[in-house]
Jmol script that loads the backbone (N, CA, C; Angstrom):
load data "model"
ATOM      1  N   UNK A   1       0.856  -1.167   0.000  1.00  0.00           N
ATOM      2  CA  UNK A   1       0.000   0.000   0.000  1.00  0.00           C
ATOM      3  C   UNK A   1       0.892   1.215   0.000  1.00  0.00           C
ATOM      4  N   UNK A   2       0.741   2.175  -1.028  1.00  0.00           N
ATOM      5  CA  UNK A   2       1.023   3.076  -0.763  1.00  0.00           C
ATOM      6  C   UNK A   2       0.974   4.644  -1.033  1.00  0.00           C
ATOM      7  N   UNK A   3       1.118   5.615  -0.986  1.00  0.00           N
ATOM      8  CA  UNK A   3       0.760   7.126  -1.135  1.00  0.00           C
ATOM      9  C   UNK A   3       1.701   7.606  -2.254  1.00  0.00           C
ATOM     10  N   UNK A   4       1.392   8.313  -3.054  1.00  0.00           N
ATOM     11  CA  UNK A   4       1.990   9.277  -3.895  1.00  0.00           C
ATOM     12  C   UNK A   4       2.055  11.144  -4.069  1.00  0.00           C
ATOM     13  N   UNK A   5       3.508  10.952  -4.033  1.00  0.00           N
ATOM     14  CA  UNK A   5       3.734  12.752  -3.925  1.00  0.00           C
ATOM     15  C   UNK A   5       3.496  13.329  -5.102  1.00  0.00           C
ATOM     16  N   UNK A   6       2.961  14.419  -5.183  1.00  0.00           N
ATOM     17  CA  UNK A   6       3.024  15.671  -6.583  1.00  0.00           C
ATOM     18  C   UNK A   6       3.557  16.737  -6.153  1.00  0.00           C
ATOM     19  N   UNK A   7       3.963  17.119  -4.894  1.00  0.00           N
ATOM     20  CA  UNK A   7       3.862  18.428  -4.550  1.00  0.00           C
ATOM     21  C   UNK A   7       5.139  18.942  -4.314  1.00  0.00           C
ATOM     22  N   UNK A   8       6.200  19.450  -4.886  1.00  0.00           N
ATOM     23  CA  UNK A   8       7.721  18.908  -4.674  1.00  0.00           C
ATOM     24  C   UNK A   8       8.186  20.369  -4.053  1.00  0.00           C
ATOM     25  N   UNK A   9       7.590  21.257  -3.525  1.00  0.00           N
ATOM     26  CA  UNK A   9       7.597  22.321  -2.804  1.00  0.00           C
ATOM     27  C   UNK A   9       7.359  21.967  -1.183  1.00  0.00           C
ATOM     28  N   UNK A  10       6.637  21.111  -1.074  1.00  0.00           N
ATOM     29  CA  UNK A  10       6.457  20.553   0.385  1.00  0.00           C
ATOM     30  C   UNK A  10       5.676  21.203   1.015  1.00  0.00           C
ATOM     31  N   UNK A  11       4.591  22.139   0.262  1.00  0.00           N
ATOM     32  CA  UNK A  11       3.429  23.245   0.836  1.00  0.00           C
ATOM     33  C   UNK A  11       2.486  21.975   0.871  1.00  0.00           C
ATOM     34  N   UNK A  12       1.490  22.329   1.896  1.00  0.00           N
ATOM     35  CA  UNK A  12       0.176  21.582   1.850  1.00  0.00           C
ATOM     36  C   UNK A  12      -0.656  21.864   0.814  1.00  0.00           C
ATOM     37  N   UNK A  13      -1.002  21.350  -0.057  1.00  0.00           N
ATOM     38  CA  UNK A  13      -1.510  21.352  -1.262  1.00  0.00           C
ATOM     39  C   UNK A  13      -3.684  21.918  -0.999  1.00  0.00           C
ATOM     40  N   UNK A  14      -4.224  22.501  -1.764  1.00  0.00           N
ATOM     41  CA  UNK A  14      -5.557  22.891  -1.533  1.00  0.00           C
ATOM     42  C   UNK A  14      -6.282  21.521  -1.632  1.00  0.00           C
ATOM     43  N   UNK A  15      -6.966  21.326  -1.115  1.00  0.00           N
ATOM     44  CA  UNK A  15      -8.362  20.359  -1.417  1.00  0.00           C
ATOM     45  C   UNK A  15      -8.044  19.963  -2.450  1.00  0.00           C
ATOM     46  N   UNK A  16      -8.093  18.373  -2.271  1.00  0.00           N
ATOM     47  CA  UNK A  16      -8.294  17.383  -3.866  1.00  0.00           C
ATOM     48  C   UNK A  16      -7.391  18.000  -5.060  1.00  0.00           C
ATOM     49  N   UNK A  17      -6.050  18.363  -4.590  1.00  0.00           N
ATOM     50  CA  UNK A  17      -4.759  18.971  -5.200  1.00  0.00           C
ATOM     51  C   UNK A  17      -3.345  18.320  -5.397  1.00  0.00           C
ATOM     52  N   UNK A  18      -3.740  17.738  -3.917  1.00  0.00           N
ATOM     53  CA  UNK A  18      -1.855  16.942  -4.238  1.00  0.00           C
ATOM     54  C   UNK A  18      -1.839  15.482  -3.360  1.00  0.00           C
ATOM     55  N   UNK A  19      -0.864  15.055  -3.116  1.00  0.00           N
ATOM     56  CA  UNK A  19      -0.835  13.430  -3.135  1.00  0.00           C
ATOM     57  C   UNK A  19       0.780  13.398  -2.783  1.00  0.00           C
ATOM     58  N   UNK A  20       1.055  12.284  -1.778  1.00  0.00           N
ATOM     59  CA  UNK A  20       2.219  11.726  -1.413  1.00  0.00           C
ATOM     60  C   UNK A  20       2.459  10.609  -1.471  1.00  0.00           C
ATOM     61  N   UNK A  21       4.129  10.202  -1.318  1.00  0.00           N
ATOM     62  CA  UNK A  21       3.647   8.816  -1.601  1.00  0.00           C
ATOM     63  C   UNK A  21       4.615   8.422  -0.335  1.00  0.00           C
ATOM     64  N   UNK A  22       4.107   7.201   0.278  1.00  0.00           N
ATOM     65  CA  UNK A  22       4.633   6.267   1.059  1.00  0.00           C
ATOM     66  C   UNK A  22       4.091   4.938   1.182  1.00  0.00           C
ATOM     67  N   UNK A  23       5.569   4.256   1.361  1.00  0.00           N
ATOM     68  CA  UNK A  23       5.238   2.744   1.062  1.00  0.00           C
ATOM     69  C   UNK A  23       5.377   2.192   2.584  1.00  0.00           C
ATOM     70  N   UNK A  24       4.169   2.005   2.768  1.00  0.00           N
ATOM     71  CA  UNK A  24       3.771   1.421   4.480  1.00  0.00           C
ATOM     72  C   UNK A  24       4.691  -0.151   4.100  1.00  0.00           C
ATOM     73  N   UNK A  25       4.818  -0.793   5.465  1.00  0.00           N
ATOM     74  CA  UNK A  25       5.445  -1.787   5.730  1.00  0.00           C
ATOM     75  C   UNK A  25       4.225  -2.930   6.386  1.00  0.00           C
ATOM     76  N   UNK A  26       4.251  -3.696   6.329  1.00  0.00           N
ATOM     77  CA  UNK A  26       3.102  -4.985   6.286  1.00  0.00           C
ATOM     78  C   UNK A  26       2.832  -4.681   7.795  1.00  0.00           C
ATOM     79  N   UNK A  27       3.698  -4.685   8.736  1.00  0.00           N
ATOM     80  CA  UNK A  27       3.780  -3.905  10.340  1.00  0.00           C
ATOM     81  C   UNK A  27       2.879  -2.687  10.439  1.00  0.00           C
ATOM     82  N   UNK A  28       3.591  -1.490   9.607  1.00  0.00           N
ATOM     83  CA  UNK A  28       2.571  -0.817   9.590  1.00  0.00           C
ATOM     84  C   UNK A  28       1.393  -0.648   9.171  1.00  0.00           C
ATOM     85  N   UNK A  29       0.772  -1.165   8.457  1.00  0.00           N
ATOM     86  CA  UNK A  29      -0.873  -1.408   7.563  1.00  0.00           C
ATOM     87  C   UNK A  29      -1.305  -2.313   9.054  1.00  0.00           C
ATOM     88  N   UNK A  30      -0.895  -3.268   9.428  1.00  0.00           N
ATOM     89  CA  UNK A  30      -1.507  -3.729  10.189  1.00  0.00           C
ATOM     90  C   UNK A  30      -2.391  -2.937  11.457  1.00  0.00           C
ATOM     91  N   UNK A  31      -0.795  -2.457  12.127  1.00  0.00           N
ATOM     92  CA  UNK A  31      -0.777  -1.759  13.225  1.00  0.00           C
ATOM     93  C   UNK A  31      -1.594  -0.375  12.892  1.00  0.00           C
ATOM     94  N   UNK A  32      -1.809   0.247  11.492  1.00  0.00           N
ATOM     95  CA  UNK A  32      -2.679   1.303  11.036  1.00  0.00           C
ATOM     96  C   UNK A  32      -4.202   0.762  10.978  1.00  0.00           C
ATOM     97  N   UNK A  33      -4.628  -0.048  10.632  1.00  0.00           N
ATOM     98  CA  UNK A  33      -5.837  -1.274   9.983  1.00  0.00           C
ATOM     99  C   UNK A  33      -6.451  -1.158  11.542  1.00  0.00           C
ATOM    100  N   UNK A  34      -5.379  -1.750  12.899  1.00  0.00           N
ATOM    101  CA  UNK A  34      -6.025  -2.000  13.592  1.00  0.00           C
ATOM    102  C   UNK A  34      -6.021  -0.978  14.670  1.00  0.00           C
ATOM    103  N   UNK A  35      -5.783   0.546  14.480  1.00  0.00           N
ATOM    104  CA  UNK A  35      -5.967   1.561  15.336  1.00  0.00           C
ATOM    105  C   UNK A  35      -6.840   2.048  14.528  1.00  0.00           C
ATOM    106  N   UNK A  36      -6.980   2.077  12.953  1.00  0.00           N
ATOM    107  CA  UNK A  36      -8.277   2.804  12.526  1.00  0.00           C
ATOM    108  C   UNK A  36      -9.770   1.908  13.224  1.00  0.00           C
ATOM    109  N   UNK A  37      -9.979   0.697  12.762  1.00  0.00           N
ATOM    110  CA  UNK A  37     -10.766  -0.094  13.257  1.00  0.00           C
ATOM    111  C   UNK A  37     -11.205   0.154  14.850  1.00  0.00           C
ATOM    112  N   UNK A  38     -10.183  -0.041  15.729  1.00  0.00           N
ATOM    113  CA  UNK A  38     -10.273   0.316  17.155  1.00  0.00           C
ATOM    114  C   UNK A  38     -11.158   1.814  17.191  1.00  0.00           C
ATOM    115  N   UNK A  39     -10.611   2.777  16.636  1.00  0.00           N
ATOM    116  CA  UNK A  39     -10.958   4.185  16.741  1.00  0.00           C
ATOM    117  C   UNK A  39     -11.984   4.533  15.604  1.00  0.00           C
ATOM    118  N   UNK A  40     -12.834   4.105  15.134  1.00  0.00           N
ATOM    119  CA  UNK A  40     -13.460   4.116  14.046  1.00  0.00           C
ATOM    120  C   UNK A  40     -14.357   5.147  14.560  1.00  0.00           C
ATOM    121  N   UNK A  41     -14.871   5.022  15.442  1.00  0.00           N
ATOM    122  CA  UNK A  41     -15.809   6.144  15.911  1.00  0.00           C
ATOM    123  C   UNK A  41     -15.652   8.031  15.899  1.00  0.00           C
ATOM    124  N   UNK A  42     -13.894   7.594  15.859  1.00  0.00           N
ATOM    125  CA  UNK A  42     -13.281   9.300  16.039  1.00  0.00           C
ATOM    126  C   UNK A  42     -12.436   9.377  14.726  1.00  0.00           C
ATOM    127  N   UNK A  43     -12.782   8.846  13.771  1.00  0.00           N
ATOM    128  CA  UNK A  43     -12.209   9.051  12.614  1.00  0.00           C
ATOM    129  C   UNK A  43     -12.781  10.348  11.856  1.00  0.00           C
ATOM    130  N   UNK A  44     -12.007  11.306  11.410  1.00  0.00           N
ATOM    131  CA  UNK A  44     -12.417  12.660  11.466  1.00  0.00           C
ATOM    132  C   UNK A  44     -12.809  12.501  10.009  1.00  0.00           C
ATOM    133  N   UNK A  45     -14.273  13.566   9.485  1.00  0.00           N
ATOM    134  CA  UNK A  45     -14.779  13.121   8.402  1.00  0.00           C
ATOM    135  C   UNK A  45     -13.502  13.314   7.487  1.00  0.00           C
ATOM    136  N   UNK A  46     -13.822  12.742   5.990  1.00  0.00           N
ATOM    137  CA  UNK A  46     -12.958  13.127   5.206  1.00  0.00           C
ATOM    138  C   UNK A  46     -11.866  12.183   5.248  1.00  0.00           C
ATOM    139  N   UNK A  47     -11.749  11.259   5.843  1.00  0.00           N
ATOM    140  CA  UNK A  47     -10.696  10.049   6.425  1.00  0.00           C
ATOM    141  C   UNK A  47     -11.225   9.328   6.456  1.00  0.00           C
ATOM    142  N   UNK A  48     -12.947   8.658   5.753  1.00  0.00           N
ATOM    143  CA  UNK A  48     -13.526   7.504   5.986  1.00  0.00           C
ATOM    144  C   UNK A  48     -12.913   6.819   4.988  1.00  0.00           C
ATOM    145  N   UNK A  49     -12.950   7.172   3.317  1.00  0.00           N
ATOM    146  CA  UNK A  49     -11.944   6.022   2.253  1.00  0.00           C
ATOM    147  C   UNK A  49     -10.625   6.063   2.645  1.00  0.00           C
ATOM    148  N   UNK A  50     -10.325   6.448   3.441  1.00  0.00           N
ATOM    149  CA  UNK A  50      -8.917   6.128   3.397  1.00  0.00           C
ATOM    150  C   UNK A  50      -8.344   4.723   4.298  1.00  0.00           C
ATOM    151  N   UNK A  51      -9.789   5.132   5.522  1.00  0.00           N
ATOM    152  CA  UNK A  51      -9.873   4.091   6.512  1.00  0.00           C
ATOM    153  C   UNK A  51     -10.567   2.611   5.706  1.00  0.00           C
ATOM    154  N   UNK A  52     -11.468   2.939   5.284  1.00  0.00           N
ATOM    155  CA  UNK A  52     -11.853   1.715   4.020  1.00  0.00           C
ATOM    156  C   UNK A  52     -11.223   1.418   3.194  1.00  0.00           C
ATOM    157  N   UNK A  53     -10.082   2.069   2.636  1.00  0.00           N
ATOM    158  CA  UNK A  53      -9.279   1.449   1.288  1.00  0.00           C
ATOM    159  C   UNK A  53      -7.610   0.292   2.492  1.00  0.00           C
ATOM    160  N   UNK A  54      -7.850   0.995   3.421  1.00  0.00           N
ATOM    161  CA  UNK A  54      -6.897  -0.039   5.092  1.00  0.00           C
ATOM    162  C   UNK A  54      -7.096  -1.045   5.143  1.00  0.00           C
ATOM    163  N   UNK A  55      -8.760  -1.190   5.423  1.00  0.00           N
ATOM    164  CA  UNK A  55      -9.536  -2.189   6.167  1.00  0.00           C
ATOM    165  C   UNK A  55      -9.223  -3.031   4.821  1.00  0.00           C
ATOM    166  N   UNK A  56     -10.016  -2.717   3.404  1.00  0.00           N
ATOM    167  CA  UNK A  56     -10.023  -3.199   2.150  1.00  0.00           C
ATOM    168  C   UNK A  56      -8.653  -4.130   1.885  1.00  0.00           C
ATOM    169  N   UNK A  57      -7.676  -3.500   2.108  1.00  0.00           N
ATOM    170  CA  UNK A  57      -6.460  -4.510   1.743  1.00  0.00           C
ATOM    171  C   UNK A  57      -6.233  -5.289   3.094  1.00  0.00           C
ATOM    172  N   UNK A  58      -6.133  -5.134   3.679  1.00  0.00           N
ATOM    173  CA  UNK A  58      -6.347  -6.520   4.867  1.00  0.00           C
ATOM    174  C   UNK A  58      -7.226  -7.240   4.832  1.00  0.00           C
ATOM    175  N   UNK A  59      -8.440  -7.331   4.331  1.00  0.00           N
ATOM    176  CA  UNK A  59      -9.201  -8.351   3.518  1.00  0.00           C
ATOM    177  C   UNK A  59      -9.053  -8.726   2.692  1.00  0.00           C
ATOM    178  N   UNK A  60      -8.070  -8.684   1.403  1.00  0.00           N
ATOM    179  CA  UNK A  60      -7.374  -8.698   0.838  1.00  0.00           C
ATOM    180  C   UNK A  60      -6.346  -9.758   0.873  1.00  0.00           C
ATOM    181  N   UNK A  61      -5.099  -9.497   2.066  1.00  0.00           N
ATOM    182  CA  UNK A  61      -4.520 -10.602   2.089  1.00  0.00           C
ATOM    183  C   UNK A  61      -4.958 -11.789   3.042  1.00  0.00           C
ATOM    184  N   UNK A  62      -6.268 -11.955   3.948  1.00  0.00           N
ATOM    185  CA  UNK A  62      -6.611 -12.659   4.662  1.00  0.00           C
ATOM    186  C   UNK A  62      -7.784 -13.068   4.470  1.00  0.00           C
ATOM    187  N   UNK A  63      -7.835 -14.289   4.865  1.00  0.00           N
ATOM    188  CA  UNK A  63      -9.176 -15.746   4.638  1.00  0.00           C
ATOM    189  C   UNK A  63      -9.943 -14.640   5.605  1.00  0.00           C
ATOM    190  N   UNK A  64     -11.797 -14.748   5.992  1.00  0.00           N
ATOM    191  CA  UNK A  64     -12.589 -14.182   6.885  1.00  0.00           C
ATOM    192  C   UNK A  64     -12.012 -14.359   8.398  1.00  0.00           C
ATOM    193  N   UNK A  65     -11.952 -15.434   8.675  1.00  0.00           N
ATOM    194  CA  UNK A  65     -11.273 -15.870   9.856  1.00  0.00           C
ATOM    195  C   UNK A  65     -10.337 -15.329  10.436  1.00  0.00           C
ATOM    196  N   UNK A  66      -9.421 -15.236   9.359  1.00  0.00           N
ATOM    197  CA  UNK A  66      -7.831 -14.800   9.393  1.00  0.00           C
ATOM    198  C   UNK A  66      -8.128 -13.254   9.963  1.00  0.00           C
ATOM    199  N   UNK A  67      -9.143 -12.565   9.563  1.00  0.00           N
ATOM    200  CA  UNK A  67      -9.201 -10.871   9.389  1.00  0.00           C
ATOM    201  C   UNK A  67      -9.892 -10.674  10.883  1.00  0.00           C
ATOM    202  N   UNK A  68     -11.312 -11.839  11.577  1.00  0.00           N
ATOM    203  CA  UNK A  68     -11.729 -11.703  12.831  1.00  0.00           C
ATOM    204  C   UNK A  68     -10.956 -12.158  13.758  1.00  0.00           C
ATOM    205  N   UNK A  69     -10.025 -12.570  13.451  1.00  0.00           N
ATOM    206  CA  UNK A  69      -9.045 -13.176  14.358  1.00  0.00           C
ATOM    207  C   UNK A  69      -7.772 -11.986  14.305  1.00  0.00           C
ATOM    208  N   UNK A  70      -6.978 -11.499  13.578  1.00  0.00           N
ATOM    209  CA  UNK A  70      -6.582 -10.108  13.564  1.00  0.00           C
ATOM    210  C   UNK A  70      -7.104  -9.037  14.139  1.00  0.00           C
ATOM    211  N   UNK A  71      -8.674  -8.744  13.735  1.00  0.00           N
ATOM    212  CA  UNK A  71      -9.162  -7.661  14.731  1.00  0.00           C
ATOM    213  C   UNK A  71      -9.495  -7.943  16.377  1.00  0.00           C
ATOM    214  N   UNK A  72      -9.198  -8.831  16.694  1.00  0.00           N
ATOM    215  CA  UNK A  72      -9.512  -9.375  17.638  1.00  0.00           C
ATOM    216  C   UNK A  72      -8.375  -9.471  18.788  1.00  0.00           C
ATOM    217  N   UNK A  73      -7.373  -9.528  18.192  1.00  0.00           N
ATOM    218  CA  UNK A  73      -5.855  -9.475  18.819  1.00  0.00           C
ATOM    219  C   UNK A  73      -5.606  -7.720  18.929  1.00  0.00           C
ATOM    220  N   UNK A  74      -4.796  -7.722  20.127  1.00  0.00           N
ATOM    221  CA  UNK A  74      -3.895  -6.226  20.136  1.00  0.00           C
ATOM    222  C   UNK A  74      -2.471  -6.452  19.761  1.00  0.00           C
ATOM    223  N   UNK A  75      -1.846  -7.345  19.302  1.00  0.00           N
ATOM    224  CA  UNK A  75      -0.511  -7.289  18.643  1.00  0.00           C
ATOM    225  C   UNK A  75      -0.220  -7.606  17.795  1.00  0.00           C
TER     226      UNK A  75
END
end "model"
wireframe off; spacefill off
backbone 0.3
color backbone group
């Protein structure tokens, strides 16, 4: 999973303008997957696809089981 940059000034770009890129580590998607999930309730608008395109690839690499059994664990 990961993010793509356009913005090579390093300004915060306006609304639906620019894009970064970073390549999360299987550790991190997880450990991201399962603090969005945990905190789903305080996910600030505007951060819901991003939290669904998370959740989306961890279903992805895991059987149903595999994914309730992941959310289910804290490590």
């Amino acid at each position: 999973m990961s993010l793509s940059e356009n913005n090579s000034e390093n300004k915060i770009p306006p609304e639906n303008s620019g894009s970064f890129e970073y390549n999360f580590s299987g550790r991190e998607i997880k450990l991201l997957a399962r603090f969005l999930r945990k905190n789903q309730s305080q996910i600030p608008s505007g951060l819901e696809n991003f939290s669904r395109k998370v959740e989306l690839y961890i279903y992805s690499l895991m059987s149903i089981d595999e994914v309730e059994k992941f959310f289910r664990t804290e490590d």
